[in-house]
C-alpha positions as CSV (number, residue, x, y, z in Angstrom):
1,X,12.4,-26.6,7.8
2,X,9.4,-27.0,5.5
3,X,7.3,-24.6,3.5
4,X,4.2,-23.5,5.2
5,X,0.8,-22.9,3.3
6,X,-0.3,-20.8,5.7
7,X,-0.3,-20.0,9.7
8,X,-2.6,-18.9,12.3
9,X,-0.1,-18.2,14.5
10,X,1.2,-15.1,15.0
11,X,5.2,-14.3,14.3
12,X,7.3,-14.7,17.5
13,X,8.7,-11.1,16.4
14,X,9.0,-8.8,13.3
15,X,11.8,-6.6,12.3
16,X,12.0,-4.2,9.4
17,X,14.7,-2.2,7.9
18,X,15.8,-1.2,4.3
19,X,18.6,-2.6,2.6
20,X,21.1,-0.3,3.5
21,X,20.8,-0.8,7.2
22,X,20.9,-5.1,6.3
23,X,24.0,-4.3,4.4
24,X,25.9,-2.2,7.7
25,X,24.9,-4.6,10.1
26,X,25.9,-7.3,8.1
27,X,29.1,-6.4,6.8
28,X,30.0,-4.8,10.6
29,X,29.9,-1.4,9.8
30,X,27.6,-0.9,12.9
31,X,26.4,-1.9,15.1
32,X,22.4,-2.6,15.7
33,X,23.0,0.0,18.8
34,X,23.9,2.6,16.5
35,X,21.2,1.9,13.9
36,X,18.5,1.4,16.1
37,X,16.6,4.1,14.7
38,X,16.6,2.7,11.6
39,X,15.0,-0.7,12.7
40,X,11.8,-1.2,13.8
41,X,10.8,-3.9,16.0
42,X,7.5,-5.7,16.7
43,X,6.5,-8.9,19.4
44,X,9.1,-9.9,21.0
45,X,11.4,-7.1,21.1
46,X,14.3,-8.6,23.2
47,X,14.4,-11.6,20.7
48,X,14.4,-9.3,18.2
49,X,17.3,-7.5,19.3
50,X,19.3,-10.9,19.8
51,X,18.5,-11.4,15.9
52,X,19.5,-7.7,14.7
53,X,22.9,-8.0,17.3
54,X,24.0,-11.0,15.5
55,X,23.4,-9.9,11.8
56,X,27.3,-10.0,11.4
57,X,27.9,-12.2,8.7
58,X,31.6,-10.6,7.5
59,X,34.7,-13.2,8.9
């Protein structure tokens, strides 16, 4: 990886959602199914759910 100055490219997809939603998905105390409300989803929408479905971080 290396920092990037700047880009003409357009991002593959964007997701937004506040800290409390990172925090549930991340920690497993939901699902992105059950939150989907709460996250909002830009470009590519399937990768995006990929990314939001595999948030889980808690072993």
């Amino acid at each position: 990886a290396a920092i990037v100055e700047n880009s003409n490219s357009a991002p593959t997809v964007e997701i937004d959602f506040d800290s409390n939603t990172f925090i549930e998905l991340a920690t497993g105390r939901a699902t992105s199914g059950e939150l989907r409300k709460k996250i909002k989803l830009s470009g590519d929408t399937a990768l995006g759910e990929l990314v939001v479905g595999a948030l889980n971080m808690m072993i």
